[in-house]
C-alpha positions as CSV (number, residue, x, y, z in Angstrom):
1,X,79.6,-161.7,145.7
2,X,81.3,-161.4,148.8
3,X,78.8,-159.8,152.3
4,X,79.8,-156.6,153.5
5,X,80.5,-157.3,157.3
6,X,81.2,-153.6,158.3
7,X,80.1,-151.3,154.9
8,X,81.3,-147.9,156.7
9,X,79.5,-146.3,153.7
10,X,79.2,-143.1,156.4
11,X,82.8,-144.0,157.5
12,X,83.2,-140.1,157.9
13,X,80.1,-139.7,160.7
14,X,82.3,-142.2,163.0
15,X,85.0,-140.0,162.9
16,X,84.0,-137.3,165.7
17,X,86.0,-137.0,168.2
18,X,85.6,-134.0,171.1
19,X,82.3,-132.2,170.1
20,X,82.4,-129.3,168.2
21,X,80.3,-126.2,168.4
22,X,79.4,-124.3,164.8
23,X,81.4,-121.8,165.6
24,X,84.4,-123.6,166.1
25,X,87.3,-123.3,163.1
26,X,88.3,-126.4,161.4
27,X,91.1,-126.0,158.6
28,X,91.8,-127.9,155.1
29,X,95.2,-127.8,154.1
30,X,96.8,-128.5,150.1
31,X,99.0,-127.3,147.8
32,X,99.2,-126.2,143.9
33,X,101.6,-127.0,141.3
34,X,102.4,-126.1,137.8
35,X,101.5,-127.9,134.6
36,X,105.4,-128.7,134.9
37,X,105.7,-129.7,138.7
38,X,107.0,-126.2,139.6
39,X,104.7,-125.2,143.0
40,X,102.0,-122.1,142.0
41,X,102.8,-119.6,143.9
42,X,100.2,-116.4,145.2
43,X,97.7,-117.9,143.3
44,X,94.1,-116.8,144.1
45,X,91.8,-119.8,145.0
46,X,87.7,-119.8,145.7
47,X,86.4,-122.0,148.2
48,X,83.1,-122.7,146.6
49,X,80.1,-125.0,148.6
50,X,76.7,-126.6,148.2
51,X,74.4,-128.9,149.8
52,X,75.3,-133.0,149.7
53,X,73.4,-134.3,152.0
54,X,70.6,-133.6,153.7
55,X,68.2,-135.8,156.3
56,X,71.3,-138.2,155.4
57,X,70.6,-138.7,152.0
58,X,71.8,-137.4,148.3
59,X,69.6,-135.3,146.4
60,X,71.0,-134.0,143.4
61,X,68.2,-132.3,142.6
62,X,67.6,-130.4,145.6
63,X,71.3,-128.9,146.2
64,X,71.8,-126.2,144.1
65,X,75.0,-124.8,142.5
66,X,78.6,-124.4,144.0
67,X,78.6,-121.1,145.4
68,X,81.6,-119.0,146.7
69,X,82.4,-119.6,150.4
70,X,85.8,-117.7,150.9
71,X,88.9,-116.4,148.8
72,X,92.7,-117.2,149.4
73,X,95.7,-117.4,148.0
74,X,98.3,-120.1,147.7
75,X,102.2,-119.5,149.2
76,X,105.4,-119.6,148.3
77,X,105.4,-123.2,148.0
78,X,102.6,-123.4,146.5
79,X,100.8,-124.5,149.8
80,X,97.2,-123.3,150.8
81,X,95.4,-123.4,153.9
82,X,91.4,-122.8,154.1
83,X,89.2,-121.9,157.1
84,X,86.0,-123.4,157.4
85,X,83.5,-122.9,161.0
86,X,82.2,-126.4,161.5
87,X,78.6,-125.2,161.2
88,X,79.0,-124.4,157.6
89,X,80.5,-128.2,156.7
90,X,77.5,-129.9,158.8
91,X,74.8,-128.4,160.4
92,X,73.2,-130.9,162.4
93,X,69.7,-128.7,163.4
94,X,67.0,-130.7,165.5
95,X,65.2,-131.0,162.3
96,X,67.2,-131.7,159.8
97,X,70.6,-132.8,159.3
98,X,72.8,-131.0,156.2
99,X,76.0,-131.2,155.1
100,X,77.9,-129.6,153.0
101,X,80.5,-130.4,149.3
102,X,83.3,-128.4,148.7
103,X,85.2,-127.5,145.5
104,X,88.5,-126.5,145.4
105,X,89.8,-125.1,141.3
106,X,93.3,-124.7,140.0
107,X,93.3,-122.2,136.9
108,X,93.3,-123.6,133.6
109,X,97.1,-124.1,132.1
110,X,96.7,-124.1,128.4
111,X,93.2,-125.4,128.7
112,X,94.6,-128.0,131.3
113,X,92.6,-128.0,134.4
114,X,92.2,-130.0,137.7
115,X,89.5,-129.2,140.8
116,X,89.3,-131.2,143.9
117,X,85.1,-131.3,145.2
118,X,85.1,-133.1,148.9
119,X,83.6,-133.7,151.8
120,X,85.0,-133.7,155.2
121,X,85.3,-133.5,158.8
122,X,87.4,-131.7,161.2
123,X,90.8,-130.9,160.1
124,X,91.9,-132.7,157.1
125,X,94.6,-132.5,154.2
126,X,93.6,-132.8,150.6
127,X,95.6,-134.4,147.4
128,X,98.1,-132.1,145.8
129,X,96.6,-130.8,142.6
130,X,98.7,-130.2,139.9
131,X,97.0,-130.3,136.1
132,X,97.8,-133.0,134.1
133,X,99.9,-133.0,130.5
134,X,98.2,-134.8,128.2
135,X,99.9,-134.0,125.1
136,X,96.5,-134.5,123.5
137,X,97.2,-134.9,119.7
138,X,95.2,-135.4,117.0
139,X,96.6,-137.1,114.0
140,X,95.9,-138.2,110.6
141,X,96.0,-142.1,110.7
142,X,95.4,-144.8,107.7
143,X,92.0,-145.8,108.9
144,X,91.0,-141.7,109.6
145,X,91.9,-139.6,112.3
146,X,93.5,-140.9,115.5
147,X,94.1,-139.1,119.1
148,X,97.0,-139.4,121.1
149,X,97.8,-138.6,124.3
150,X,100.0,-139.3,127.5
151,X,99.1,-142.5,130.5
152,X,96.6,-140.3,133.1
153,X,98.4,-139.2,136.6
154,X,98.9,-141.7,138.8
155,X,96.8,-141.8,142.2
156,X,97.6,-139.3,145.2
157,X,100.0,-140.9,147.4
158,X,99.0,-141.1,151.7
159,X,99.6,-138.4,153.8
160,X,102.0,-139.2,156.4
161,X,99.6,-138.5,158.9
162,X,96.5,-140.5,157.3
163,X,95.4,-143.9,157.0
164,X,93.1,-145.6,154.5
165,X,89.2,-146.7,155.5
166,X,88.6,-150.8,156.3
167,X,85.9,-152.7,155.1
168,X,85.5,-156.5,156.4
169,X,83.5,-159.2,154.5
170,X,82.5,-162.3,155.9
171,X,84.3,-164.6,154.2
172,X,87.3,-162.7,155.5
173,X,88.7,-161.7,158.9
174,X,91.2,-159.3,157.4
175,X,90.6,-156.0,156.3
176,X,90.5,-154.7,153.2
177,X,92.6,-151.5,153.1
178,X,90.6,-149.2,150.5
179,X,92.7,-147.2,148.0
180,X,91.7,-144.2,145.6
181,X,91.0,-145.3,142.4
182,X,93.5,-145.8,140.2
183,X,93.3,-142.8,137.3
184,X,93.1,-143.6,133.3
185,X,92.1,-141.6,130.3
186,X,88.7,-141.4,129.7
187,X,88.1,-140.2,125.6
188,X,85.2,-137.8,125.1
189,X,83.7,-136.6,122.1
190,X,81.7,-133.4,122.1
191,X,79.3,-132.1,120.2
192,X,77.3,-129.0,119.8
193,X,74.2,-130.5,121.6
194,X,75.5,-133.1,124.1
195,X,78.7,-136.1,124.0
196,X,79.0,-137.9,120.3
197,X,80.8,-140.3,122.6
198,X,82.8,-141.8,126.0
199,X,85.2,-144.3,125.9
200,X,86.5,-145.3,129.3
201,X,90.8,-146.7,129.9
202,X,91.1,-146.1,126.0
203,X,94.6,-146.7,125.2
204,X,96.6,-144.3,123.1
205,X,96.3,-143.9,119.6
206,X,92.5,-144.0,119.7
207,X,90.6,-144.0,116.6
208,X,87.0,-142.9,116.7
209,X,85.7,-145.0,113.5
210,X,83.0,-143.4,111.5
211,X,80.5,-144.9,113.2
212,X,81.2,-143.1,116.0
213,X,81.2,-139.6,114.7
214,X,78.5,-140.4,111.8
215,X,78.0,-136.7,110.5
216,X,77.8,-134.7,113.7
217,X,79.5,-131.0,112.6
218,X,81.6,-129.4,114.8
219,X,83.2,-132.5,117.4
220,X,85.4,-131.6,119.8
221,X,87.9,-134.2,121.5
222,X,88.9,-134.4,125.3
223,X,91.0,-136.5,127.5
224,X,89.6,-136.7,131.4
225,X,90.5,-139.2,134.2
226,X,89.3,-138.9,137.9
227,X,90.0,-140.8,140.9
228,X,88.1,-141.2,144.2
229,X,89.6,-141.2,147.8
230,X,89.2,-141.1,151.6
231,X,91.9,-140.8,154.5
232,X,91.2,-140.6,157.7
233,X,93.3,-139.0,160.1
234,X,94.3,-139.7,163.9
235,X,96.5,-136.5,165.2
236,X,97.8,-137.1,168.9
237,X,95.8,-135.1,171.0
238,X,92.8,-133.9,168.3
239,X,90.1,-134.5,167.1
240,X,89.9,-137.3,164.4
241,X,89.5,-136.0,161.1
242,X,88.5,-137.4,157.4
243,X,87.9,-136.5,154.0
244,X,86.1,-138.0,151.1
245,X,87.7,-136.2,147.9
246,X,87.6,-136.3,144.0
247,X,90.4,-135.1,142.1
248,X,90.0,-134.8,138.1
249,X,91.6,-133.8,135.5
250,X,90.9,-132.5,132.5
251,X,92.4,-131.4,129.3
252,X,92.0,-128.5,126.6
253,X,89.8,-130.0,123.9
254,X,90.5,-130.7,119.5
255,X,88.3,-130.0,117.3
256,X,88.1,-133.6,115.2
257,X,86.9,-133.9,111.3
258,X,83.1,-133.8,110.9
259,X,82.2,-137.8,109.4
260,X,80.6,-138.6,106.6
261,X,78.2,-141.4,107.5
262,X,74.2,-140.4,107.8
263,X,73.1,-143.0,109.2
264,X,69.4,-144.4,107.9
265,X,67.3,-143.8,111.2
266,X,68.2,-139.6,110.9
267,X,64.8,-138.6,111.1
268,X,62.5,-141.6,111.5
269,X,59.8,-141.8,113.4
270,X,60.1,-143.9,116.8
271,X,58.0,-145.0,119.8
272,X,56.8,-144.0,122.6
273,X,57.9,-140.4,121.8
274,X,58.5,-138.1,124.6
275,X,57.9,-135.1,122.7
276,X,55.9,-136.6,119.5
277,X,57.4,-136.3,116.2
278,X,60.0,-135.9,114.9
279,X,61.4,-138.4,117.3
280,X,64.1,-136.5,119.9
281,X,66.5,-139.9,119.5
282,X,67.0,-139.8,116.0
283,X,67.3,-136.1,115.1
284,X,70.9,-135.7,115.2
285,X,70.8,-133.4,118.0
286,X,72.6,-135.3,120.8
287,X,70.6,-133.9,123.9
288,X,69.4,-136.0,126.7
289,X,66.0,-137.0,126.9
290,X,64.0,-138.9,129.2
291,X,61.6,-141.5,127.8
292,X,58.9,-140.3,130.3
293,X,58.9,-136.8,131.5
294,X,56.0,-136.3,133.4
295,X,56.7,-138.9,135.9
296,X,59.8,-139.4,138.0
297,X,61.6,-142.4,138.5
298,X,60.3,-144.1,135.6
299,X,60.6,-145.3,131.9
300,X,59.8,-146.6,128.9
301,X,60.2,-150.8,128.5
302,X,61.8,-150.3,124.6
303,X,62.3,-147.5,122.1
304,X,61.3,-148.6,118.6
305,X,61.9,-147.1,115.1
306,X,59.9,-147.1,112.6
307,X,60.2,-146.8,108.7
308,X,57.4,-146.9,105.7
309,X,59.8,-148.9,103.8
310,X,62.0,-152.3,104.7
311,X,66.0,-151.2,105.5
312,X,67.9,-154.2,106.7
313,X,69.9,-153.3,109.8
314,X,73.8,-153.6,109.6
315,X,74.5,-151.9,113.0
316,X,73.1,-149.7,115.8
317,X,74.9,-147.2,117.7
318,X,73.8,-146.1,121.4
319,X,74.4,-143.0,122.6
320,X,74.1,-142.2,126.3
321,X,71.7,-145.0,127.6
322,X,70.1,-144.6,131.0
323,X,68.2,-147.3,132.5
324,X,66.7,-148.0,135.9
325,X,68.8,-151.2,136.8
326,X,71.3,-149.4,139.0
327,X,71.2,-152.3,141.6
328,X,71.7,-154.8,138.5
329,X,75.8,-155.5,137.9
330,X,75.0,-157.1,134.2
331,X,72.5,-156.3,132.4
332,X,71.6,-157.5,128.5
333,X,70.8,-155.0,125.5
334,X,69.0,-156.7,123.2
335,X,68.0,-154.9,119.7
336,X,65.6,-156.6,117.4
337,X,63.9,-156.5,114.3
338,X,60.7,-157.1,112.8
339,X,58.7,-156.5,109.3
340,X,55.7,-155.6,110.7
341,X,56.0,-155.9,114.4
342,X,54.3,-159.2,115.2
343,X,57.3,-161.6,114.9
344,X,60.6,-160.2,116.4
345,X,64.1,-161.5,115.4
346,X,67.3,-161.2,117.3
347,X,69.9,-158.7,115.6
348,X,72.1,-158.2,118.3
349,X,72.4,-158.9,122.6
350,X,75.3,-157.7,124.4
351,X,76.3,-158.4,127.7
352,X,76.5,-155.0,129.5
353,X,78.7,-154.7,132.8
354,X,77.1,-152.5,135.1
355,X,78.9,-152.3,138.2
356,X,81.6,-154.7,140.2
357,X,79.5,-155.7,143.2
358,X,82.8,-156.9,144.8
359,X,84.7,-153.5,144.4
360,X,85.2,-152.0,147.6
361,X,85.3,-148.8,146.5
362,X,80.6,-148.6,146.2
363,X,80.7,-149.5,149.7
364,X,82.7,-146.8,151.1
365,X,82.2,-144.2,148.3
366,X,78.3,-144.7,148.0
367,X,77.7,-142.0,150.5
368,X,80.5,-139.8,150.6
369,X,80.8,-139.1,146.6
370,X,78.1,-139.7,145.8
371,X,76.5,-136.9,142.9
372,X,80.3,-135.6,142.3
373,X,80.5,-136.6,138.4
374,X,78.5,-133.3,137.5
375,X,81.3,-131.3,139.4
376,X,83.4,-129.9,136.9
377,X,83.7,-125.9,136.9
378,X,85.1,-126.1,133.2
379,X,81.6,-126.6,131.5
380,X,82.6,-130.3,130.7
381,X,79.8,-132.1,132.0
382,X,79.4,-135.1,133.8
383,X,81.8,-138.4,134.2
384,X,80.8,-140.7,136.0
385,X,83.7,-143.4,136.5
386,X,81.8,-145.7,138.6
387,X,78.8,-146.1,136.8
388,X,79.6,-145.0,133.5
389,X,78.0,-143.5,130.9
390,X,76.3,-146.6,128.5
391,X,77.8,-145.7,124.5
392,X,77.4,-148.7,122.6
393,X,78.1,-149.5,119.1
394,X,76.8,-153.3,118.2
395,X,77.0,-154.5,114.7
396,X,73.8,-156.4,113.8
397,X,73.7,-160.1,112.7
398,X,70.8,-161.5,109.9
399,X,70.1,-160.6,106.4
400,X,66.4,-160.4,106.8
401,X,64.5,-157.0,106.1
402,X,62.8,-155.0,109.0
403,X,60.5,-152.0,108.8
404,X,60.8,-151.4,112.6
405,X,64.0,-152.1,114.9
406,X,63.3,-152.6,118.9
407,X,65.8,-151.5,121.8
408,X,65.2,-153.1,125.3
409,X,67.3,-153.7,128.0
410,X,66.8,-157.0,130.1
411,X,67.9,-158.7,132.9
412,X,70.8,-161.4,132.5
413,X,68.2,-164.5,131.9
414,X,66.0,-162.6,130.0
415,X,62.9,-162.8,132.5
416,X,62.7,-158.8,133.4
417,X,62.9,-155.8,131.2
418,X,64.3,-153.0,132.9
419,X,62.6,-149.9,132.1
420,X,64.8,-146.9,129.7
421,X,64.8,-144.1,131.5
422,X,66.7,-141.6,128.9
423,X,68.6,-141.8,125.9
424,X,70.4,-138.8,123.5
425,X,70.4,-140.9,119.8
426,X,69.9,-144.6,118.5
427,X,71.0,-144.4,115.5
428,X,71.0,-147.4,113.2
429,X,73.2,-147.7,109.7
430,X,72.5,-150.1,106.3
């Protein structure tokens, strides 16, 4: 892994220039297209805002909703421009030091959205937002249904009047110029209680196998892609400016044939059990539960099923897999089996890729965008395309029976488990 020399994770609190007061005007300027390219014209837009950081710090649970900060209206060219006071981006009190997200939504085309959410100082300019065509299609293939759909936009080009955030290593003299992420489809399947599945750069035709939807009724399908950005700005004779800024799209969802595959686990019993019986991770229900509710930042070291009599194992798919191991960039999921829970036998270890720790993006975006992948005003929940969303399916080696199957989640050598901290289904198929 390469050392960080100059991490400018808070790139944007180096950018002041001649003090401002709170009541001082700063301005964000942008500009609306068309699902076709044509510029929206007198469109009405909502400023919305909520809290991002406060004492310097992210805290998702503390910051409330979006809430409307001020109503405009795009122009003939489909251009905007927004006034903010500076007190209500930061307020920098002797006690406390806030500041404040923004969220910026074009209307839905079709059911084709796309919302900007940012963060920002002084006078700044934000990506062009324009929805994105999909084409999503849902087909009929040999091997079951199949989803189509077009390559994902690509990133926003560089104002003329911006330039891209540095970050040195060591091992390097140069900087490294950091660009937004590039965009790509990210598959989602939905169900009534929470996501069947996520699939991240899936390339088009993309089939969900049975596995995948097992018997969920009602699965709807969804293309999304996001990227992450920051330009900072140097204006002769002004104040330096910056913005940190997502941009994602999104588009209409497809309803997608209910599966036929139950698999064996739907309704077993399993342990420890948030909630007692019946076990929340094997009732077909899809929600998101944490393995230990009644304390914060904490966990369970494995989720085991249990059945009265032997099955033997053929494959186990993961749905929505937290785990605290943030920090880790690999980590291994490891499910087992056993007849009567003495003796445990290797069915399955996969390598799991956490995180680059050499992407420059963490450093610069740690801060800044941090908490953005729940931003969506359509209702579409969270996508997190830095630290994504853990949906496995692992077929299972060994032809010996089991009464009880084991999940865990370990360190790359093996020598530390790291604890499950919520999971929506485990579900595991003869």
């Amino acid at each position: 892994m390469r050392h960080l020399l100059r991490p400018l994770a808070l790139l944007a609190l180096l950018s002041t220039g001649c003090e401002r007061r709170p009541e001082d005007p700063i301005f964000v300027y942008g500009r609306l297209k068309h699902l076709d390219g044509s510029p929206s014209v007198d469109t009405p837009l909502t400023l919305e805002r909520k809290v991002h950081l406060r004492a310097g710090i992210p805290d998702p649970a503390s910051e409330g909703p979006f809430e409307p900060y001020l109503e405009s209206r795009s122009g003939r060219a489909g251009d905007f421009t927004l006034e903010v006071l500076y007190g209500d981006s930061i307020d920098e009190g002797f006690s406390d030091f806030v500041q404040y997200r923004f969220r910026v939504t074009a209307p839905l085309e079709d059911g084709h959205g796309v919302y900007s959410s940012f963060v920002f100082y002084d006078d700044v300019e934000l990506p062009t937002l324009r929805p994105w065509a999909t084409h999503l299609a849902l087909s009929q293939g040999t091997e079951g249904p199949e989803l189509s759909f077009d390559a994902a936009p690509p990133p926003p080009p560089l104002p003329a009047s911006a330039k891209l955030p540095e970050i040195y290593f060591h091992d390097n003299g140069d900087p490294t110029y950091v660009e937004p992420l590039t965009p790509y489809p990210v598959v989602q399947l939905h169900g009534p209680g929470g996501r069947v599945w996520e699939a991240h750069d899936a390339a088009s035709p993309w089939r969900p196998h049975p596995y995948l939807l097992e018997d969920f009724p009602g699965v709807e399908a969804q293309v999304r892609a996001v990227t992450l950005g920051s330009w900072n700005f140097y204006p002769l004779a002004a104040n330096s400016s910056n913005v940190s800024y997502r941009v994602e799209w999104r588009s209409p969802r497809l309803p997608v044939p209910t599966g036929t595959l139950r698999p064996i686990s739907r309704g077993t019993s399993c342990g420890p059990s948030p909630t007692g019986a019946p076990c929340p991770y094997t009732d077909g229900s899809l929600l998101l539960m944490r393995t230990d509710p009644d304390h914060d930042n904490t966990g369970v070291s494995g989720v085991t099923l249990e059945w009265e009599t032997p099955i033997r194992p053929r494959r186990a798919v993961i749905r929505n897999l937290e785990v605290l191991a943030g920090y880790a960039p690999v980590m291994q999921v490891l499910v087992e089996g056993s007849l009567e829970g003495a003796a445990w036998s290797t069915l399955a270890e996969v390598a799991y890729r956490n995180f680059d720790p050499d992407d420059p993006h963490g450093p610069v975006f740690s801060t800044t965008l941090d908490s953005t992948e729940a931003d969506s005003p359509y209702g579409d929940g969270p996508l997190d395309v830095q630290r994504k969303a853990r949906f496995l399916d692992v077929p299972l080696s060994g032809d010996a029976p089991a009464r009880r199957v084991r999940l865990q989640v370990k360190s790359p050598d093996g020598t530390a488990v790291f604890f499950i901290y919520a999971l929506a289904e485990l579900s595991i198929f003869e």
